[in-house]
mmCIF file of the N, C-alpha and C atoms, coordinates in Angstrom:
data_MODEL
# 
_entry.id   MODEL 
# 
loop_
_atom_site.group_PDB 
_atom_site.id 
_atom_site.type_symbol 
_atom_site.label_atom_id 
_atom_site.label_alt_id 
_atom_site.label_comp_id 
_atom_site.label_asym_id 
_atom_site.label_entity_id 
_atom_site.label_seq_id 
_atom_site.pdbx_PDB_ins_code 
_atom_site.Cartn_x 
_atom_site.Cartn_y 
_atom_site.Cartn_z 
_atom_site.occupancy 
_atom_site.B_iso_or_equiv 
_atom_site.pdbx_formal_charge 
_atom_site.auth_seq_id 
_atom_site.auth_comp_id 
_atom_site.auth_asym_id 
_atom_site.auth_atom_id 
_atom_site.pdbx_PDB_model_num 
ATOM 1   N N  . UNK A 1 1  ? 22.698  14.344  -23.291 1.00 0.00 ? 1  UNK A N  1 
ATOM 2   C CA . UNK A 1 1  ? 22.651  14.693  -21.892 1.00 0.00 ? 1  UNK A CA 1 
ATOM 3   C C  . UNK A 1 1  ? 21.514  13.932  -21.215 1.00 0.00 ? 1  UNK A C  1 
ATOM 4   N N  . UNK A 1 2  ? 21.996  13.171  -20.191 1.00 0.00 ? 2  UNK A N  1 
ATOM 5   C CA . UNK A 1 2  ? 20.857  12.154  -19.266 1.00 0.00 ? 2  UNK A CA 1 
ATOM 6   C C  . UNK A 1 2  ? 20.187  13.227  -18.460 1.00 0.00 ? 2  UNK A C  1 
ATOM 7   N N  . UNK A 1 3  ? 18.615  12.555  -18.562 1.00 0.00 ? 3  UNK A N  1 
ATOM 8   C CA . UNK A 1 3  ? 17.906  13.973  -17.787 1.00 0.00 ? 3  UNK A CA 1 
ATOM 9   C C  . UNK A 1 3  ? 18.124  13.268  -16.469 1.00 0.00 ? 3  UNK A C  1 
ATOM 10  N N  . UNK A 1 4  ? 17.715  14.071  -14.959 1.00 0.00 ? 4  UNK A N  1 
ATOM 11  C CA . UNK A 1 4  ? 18.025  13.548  -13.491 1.00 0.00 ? 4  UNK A CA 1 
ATOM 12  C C  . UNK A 1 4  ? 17.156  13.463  -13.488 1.00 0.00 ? 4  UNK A C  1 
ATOM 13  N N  . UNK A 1 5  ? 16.795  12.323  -12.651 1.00 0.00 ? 5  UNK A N  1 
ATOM 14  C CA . UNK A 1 5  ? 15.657  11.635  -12.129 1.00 0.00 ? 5  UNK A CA 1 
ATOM 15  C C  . UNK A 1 5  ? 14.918  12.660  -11.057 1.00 0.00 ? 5  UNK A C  1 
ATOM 16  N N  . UNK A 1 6  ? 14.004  12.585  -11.518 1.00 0.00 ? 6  UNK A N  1 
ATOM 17  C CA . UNK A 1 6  ? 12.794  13.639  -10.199 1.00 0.00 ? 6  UNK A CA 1 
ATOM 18  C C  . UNK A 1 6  ? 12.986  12.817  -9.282  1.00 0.00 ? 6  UNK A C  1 
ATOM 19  N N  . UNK A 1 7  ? 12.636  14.022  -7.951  1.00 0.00 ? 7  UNK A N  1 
ATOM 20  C CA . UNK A 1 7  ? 12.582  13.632  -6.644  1.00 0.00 ? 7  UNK A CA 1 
ATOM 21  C C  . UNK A 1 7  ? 11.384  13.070  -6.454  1.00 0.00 ? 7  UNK A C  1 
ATOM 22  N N  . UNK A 1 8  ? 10.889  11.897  -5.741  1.00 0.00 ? 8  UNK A N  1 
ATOM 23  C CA . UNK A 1 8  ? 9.804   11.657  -4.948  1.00 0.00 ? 8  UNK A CA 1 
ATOM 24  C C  . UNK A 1 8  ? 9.673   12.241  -3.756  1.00 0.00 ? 8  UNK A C  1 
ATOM 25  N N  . UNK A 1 9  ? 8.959   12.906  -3.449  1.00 0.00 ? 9  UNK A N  1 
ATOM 26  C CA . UNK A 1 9  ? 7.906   13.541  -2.518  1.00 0.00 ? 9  UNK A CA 1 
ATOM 27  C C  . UNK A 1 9  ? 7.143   12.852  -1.783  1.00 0.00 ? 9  UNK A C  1 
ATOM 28  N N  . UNK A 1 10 ? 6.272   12.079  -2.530  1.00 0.00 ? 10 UNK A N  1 
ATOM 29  C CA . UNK A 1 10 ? 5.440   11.838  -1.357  1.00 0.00 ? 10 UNK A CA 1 
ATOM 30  C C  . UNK A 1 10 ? 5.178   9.674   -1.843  1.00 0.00 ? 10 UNK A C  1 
ATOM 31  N N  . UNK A 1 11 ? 5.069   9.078   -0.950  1.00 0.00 ? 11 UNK A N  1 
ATOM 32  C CA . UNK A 1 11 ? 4.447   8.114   -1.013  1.00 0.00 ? 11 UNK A CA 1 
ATOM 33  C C  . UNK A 1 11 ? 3.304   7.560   -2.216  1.00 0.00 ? 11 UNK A C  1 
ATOM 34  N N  . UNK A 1 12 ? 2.834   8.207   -2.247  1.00 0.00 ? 12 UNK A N  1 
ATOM 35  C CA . UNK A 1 12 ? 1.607   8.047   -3.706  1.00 0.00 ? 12 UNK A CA 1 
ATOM 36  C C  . UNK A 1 12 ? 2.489   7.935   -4.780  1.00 0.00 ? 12 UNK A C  1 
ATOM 37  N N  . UNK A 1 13 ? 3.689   8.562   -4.836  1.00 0.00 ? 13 UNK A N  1 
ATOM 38  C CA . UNK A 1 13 ? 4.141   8.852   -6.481  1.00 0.00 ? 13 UNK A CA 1 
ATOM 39  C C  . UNK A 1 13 ? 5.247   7.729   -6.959  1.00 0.00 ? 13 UNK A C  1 
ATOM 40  N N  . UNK A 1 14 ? 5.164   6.853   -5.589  1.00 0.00 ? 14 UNK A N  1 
ATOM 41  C CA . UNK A 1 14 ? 5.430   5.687   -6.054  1.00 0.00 ? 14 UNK A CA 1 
ATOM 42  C C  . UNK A 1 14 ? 5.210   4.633   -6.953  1.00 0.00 ? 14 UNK A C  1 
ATOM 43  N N  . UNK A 1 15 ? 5.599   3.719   -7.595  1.00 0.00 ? 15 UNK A N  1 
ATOM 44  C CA . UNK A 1 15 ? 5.650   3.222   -8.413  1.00 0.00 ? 15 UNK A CA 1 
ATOM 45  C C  . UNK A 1 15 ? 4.276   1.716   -7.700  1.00 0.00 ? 15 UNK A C  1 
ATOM 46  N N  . UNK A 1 16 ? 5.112   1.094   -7.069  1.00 0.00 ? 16 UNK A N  1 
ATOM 47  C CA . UNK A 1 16 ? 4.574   -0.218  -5.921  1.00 0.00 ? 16 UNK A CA 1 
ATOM 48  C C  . UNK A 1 16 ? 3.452   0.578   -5.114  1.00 0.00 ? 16 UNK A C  1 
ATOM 49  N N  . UNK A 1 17 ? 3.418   1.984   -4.812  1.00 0.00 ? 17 UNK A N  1 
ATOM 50  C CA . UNK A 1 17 ? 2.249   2.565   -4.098  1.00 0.00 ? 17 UNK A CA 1 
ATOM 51  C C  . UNK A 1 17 ? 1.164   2.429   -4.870  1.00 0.00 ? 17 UNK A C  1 
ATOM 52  N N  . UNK A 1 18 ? 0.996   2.998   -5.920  1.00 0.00 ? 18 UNK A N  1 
ATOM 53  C CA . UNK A 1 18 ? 0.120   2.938   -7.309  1.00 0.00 ? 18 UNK A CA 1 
ATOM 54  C C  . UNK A 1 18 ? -0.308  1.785   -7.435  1.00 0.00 ? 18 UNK A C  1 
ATOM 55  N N  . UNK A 1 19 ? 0.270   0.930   -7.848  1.00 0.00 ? 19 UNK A N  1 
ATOM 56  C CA . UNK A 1 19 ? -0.079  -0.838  -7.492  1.00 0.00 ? 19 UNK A CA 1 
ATOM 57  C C  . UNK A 1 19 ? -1.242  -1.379  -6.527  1.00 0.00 ? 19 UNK A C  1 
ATOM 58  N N  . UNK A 1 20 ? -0.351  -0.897  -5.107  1.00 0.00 ? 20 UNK A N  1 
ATOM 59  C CA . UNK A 1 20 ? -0.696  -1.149  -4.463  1.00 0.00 ? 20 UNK A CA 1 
ATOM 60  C C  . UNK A 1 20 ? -2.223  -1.173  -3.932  1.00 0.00 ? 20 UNK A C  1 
ATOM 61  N N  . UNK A 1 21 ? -2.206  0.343   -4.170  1.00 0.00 ? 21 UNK A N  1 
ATOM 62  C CA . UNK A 1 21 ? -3.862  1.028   -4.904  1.00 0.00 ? 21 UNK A CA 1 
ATOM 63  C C  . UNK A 1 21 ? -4.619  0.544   -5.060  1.00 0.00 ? 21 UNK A C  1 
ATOM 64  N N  . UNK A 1 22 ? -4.037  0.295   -6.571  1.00 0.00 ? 22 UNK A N  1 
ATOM 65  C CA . UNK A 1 22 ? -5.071  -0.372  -7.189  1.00 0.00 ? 22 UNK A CA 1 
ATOM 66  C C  . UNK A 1 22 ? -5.615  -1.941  -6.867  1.00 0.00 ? 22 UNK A C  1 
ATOM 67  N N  . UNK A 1 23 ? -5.242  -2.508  -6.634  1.00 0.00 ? 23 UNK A N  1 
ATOM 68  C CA . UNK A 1 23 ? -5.273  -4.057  -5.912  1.00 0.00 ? 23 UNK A CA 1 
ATOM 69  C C  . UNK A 1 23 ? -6.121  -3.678  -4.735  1.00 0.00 ? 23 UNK A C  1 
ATOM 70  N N  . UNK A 1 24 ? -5.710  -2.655  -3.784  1.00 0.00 ? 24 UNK A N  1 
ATOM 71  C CA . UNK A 1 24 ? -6.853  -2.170  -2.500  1.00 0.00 ? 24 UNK A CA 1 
ATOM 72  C C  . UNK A 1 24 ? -8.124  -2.290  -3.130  1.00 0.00 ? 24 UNK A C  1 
ATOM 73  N N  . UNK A 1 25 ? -8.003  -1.127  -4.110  1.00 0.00 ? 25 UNK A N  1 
ATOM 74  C CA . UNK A 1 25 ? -9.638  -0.985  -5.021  1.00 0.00 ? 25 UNK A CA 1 
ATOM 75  C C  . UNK A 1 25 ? -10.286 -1.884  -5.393  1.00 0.00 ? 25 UNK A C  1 
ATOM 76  N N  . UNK A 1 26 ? -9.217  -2.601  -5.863  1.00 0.00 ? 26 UNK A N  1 
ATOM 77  C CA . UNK A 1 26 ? -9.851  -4.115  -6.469  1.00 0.00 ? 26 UNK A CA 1 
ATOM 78  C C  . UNK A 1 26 ? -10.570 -5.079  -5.661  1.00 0.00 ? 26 UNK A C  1 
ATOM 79  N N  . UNK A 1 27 ? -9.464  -5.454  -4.265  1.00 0.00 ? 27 UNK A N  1 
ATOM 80  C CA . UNK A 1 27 ? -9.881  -6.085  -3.263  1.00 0.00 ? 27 UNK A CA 1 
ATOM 81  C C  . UNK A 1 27 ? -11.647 -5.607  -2.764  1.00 0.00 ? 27 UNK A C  1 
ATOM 82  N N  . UNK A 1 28 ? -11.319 -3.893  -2.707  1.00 0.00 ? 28 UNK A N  1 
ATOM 83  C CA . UNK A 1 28 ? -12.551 -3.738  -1.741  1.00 0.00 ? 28 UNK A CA 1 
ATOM 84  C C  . UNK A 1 28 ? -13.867 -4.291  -2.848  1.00 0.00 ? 28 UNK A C  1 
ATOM 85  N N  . UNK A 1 29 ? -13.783 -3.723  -4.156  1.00 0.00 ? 29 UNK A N  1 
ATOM 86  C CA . UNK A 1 29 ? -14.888 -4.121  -4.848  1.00 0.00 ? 29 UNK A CA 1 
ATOM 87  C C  . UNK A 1 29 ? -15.154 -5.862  -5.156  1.00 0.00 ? 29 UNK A C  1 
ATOM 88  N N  . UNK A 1 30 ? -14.454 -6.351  -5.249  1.00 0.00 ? 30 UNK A N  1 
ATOM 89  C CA . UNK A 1 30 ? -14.597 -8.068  -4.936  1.00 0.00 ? 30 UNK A CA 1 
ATOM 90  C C  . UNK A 1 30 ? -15.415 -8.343  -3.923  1.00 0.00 ? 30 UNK A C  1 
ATOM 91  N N  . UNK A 1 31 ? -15.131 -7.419  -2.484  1.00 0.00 ? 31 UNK A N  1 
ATOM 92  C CA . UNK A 1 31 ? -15.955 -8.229  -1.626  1.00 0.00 ? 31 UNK A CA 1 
ATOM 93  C C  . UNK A 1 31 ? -16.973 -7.814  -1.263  1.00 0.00 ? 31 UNK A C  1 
ATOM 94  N N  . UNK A 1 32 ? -17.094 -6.804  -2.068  1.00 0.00 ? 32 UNK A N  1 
ATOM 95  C CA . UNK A 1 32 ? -19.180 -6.077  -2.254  1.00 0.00 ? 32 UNK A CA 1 
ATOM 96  C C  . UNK A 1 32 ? -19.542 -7.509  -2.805  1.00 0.00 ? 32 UNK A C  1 
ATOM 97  N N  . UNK A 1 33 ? -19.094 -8.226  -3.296  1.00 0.00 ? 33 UNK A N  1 
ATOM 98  C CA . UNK A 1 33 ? -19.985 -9.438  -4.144  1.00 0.00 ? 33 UNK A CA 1 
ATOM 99  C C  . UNK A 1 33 ? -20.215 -10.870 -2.979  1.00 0.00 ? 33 UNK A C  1 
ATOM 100 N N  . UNK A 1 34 ? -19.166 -10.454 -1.760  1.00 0.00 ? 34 UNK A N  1 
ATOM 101 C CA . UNK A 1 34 ? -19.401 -11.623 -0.756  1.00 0.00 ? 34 UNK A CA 1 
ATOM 102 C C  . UNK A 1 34 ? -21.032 -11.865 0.003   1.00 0.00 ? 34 UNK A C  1 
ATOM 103 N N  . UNK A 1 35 ? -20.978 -13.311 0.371   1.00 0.00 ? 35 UNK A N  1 
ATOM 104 C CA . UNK A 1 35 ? -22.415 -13.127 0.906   1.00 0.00 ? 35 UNK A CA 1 
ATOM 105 C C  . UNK A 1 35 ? -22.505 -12.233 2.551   1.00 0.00 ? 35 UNK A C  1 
ATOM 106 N N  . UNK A 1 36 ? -23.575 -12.038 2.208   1.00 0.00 ? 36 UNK A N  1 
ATOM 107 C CA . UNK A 1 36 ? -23.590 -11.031 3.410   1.00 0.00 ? 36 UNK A CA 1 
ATOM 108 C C  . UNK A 1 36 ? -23.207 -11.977 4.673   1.00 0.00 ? 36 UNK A C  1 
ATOM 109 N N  . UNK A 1 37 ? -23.379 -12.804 4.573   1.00 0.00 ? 37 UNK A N  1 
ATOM 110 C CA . UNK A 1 37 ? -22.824 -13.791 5.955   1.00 0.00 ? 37 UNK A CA 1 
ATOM 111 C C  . UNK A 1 37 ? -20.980 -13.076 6.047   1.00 0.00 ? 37 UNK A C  1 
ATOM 112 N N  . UNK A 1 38 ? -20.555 -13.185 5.177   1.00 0.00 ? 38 UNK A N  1 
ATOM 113 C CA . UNK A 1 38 ? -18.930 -12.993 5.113   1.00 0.00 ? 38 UNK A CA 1 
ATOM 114 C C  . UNK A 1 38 ? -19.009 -11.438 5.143   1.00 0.00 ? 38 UNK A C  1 
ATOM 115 N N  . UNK A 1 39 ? -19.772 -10.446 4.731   1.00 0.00 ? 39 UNK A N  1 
ATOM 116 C CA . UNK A 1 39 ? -18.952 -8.827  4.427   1.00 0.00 ? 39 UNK A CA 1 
ATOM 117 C C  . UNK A 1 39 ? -18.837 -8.434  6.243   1.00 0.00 ? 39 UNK A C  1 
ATOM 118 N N  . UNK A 1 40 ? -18.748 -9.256  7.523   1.00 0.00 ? 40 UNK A N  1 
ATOM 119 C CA . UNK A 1 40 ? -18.585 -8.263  8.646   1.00 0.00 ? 40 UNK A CA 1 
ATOM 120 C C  . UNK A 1 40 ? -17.128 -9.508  9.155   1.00 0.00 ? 40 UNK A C  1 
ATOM 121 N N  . UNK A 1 41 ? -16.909 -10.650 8.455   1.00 0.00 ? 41 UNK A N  1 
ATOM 122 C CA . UNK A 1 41 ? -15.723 -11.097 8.796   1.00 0.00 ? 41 UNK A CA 1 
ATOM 123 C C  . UNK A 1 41 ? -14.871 -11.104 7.738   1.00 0.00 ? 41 UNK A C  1 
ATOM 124 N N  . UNK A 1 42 ? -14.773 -12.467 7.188   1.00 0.00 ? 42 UNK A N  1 
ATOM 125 C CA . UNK A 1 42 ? -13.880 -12.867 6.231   1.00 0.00 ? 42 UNK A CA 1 
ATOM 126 C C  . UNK A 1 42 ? -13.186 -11.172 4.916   1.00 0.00 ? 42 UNK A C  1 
ATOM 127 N N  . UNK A 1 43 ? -14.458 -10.601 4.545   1.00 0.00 ? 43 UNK A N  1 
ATOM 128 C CA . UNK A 1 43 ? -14.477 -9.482  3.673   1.00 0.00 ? 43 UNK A CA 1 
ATOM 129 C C  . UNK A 1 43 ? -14.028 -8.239  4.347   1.00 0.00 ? 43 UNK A C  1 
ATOM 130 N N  . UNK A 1 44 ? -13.797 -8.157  5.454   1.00 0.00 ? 44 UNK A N  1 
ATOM 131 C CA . UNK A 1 44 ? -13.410 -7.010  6.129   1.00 0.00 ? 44 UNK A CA 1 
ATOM 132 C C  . UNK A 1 44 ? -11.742 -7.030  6.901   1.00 0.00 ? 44 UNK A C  1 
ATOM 133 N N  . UNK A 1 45 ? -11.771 -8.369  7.155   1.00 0.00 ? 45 UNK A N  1 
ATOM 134 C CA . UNK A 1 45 ? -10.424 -8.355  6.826   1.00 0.00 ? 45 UNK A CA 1 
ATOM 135 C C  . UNK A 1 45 ? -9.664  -8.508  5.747   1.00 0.00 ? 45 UNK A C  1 
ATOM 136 N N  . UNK A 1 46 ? -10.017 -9.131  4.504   1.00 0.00 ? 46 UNK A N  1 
ATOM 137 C CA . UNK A 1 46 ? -9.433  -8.778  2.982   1.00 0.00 ? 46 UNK A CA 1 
ATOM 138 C C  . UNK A 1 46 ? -8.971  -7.175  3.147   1.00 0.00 ? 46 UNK A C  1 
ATOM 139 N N  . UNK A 1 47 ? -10.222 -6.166  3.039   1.00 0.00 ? 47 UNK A N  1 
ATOM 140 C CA . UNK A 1 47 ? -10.327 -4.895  2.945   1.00 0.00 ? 47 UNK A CA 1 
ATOM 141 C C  . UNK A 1 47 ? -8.836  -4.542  3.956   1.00 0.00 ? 47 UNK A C  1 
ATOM 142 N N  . UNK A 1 48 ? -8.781  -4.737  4.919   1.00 0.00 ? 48 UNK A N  1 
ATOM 143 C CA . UNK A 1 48 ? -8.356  -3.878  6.204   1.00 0.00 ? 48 UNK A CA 1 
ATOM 144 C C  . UNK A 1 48 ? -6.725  -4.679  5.595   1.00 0.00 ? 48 UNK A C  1 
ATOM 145 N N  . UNK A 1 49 ? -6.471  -5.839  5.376   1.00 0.00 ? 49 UNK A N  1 
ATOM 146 C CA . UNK A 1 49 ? -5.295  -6.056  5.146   1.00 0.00 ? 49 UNK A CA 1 
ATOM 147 C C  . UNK A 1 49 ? -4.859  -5.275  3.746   1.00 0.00 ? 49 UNK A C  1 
ATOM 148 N N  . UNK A 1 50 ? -5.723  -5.419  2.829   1.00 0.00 ? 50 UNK A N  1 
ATOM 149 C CA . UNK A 1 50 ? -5.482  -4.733  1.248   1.00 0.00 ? 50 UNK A CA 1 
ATOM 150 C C  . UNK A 1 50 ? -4.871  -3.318  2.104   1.00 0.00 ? 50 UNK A C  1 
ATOM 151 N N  . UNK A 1 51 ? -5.764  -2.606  2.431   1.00 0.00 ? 51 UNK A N  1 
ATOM 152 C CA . UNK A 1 51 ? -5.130  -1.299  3.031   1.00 0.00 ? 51 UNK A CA 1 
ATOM 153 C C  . UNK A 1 51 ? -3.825  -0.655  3.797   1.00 0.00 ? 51 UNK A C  1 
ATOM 154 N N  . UNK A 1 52 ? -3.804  -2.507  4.717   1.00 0.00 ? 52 UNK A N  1 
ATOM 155 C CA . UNK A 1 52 ? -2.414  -1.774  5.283   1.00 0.00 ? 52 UNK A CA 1 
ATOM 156 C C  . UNK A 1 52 ? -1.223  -1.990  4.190   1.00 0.00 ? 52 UNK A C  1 
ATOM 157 N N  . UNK A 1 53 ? -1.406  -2.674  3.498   1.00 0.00 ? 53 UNK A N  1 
ATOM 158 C CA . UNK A 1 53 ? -0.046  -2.420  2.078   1.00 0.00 ? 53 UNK A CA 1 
ATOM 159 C C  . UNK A 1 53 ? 0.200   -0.880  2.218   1.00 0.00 ? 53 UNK A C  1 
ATOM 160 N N  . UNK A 1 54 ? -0.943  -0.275  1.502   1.00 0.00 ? 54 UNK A N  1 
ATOM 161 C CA . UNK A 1 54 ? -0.495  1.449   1.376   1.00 0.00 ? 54 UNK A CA 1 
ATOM 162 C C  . UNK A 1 54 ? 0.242   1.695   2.569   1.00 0.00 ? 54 UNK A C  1 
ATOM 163 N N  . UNK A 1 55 ? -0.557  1.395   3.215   1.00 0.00 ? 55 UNK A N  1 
ATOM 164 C CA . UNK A 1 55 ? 0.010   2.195   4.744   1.00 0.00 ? 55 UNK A CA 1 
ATOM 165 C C  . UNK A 1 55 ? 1.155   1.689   5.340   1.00 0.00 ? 55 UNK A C  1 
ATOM 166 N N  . UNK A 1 56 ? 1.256   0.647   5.248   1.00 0.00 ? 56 UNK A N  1 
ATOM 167 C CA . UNK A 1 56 ? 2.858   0.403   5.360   1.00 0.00 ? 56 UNK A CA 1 
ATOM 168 C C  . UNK A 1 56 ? 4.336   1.361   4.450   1.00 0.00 ? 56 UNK A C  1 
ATOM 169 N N  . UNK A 1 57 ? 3.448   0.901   3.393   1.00 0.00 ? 57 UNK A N  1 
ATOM 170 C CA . UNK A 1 57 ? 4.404   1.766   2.039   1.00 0.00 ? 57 UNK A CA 1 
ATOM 171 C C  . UNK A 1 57 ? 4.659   3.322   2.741   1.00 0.00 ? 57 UNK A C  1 
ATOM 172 N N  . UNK A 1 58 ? 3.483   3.834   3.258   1.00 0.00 ? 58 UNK A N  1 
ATOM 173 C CA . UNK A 1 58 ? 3.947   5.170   3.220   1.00 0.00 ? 58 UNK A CA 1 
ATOM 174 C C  . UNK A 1 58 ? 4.194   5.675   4.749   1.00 0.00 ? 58 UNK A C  1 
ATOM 175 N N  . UNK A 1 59 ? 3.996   4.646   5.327   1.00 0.00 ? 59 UNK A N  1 
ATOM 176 C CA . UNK A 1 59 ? 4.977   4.800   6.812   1.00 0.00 ? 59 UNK A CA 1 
ATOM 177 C C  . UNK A 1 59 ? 6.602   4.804   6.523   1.00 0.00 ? 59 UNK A C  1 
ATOM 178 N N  . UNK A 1 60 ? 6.834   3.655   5.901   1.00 0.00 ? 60 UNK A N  1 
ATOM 179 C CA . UNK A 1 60 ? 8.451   3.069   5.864   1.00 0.00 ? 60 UNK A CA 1 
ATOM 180 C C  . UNK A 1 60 ? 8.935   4.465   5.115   1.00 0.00 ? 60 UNK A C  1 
ATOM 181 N N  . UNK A 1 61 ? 7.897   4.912   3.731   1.00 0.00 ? 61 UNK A N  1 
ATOM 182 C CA . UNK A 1 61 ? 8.522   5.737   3.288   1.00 0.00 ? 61 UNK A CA 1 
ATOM 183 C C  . UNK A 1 61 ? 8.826   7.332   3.916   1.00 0.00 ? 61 UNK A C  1 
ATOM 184 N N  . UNK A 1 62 ? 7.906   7.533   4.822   1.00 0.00 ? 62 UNK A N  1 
ATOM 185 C CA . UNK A 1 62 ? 8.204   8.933   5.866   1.00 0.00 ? 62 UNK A CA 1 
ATOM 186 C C  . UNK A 1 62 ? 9.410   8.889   6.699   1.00 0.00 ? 62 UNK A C  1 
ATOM 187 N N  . UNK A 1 63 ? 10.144  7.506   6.962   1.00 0.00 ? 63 UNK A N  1 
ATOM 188 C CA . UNK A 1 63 ? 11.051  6.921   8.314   1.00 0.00 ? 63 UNK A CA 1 
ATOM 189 C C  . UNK A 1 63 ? 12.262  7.342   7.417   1.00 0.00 ? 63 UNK A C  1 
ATOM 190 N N  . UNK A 1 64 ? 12.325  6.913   5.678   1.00 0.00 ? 64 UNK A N  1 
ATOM 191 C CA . UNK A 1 64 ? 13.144  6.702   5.231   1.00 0.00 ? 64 UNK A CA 1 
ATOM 192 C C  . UNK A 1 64 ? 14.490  7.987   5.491   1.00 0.00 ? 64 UNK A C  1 
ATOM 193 N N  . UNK A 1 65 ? 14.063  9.084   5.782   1.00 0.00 ? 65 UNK A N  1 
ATOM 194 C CA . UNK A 1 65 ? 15.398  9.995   5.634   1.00 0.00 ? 65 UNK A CA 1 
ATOM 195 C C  . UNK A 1 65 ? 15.842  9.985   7.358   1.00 0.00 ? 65 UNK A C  1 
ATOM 196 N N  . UNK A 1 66 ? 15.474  8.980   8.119   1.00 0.00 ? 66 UNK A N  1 
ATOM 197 C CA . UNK A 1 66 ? 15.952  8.789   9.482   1.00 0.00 ? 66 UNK A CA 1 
ATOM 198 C C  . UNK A 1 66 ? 16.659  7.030   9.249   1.00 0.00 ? 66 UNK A C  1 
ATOM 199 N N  . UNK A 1 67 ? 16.410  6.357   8.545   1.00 0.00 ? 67 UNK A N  1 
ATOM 200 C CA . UNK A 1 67 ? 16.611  4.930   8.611   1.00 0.00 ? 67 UNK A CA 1 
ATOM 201 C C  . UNK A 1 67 ? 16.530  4.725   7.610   1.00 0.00 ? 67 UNK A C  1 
ATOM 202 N N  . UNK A 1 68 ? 17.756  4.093   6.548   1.00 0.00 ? 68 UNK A N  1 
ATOM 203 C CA . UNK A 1 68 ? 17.366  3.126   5.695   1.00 0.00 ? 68 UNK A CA 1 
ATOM 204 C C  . UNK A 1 68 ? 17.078  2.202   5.701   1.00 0.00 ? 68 UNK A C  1 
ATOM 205 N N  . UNK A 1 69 ? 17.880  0.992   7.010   1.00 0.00 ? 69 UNK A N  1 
ATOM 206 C CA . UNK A 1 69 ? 17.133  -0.293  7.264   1.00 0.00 ? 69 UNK A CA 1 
ATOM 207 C C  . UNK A 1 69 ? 15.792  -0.169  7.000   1.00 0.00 ? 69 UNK A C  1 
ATOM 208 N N  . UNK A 1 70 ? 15.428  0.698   8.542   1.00 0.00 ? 70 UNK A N  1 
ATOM 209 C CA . UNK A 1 70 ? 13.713  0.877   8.418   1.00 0.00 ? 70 UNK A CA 1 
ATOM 210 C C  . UNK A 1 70 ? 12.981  1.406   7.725   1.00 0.00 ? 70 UNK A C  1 
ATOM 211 N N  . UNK A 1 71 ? 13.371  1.729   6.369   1.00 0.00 ? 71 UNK A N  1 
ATOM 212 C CA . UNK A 1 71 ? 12.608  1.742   5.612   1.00 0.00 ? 71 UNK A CA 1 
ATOM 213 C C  . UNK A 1 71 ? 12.553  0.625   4.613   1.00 0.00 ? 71 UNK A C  1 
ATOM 214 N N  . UNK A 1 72 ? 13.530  -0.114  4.667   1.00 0.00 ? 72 UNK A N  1 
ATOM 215 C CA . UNK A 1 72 ? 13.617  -1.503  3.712   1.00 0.00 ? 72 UNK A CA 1 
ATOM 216 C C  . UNK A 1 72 ? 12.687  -2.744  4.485   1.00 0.00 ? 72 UNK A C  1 
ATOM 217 N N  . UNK A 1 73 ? 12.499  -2.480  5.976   1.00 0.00 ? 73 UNK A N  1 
ATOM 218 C CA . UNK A 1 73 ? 11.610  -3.560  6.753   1.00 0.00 ? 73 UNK A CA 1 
ATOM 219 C C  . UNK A 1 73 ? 10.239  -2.939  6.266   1.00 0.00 ? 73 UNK A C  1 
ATOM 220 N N  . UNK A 1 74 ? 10.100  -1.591  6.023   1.00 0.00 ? 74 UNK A N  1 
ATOM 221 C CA . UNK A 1 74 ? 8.110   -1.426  6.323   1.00 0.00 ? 74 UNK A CA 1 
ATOM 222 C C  . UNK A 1 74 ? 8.354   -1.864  4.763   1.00 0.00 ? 74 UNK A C  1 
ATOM 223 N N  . UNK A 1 75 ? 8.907   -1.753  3.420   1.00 0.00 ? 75 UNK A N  1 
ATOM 224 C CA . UNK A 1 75 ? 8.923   -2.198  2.193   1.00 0.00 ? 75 UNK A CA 1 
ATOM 225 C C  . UNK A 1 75 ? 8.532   -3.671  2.282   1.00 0.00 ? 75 UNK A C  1 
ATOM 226 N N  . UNK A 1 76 ? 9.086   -4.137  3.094   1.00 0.00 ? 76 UNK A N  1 
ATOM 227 C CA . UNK A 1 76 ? 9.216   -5.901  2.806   1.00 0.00 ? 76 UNK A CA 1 
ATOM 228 C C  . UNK A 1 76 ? 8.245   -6.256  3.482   1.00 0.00 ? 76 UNK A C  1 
ATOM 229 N N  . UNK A 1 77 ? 7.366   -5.861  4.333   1.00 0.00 ? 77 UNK A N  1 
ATOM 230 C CA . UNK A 1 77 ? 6.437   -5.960  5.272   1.00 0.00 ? 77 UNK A CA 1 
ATOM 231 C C  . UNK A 1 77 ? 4.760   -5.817  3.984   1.00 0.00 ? 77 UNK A C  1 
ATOM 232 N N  . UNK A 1 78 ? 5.070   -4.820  3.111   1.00 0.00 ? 78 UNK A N  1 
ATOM 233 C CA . UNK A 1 78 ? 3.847   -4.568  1.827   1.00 0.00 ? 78 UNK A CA 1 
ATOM 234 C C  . UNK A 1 78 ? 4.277   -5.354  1.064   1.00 0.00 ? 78 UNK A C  1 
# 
């Protein structure tokens, strides 16, 4: 007997969200090591783009039970 696949709930319990994460984390700690000339430009947009991945992910994924397109554009957009 095949067990059924659990429901996802929420955005986090994604697979590519988790990922995604982690690469944010990664990103932000990389650019603690930039010279301070770069951590108020170049390093802050790394950060701010690393971030909107998640946040894309878990926009598209809130839209999803109104739109499947639109949830396949905020996917392809992270």
């Amino acid at each position: 007997m095949e067990k059924a696949a659990a429901y996802i709930e929420h955005a986090r319990d994604l697979e590519v969200y988790k990922r995604a994460y982690a690469v944010s984390l990664g990103v932000h700690r990389a650019t603690l090591a930039f010279p301070k000339m770069e951590q108020y430009a170049l390093a802050d947009q790394l950060r701010r783009s690393s971030k909107a991945i998640c946040a894309n992910l878990a926009e598209g994924f809130a839209k999803q039970t109104r739109s499947k397109p639109e949830f396949a554009r905020f996917i392809s957009m992270g």
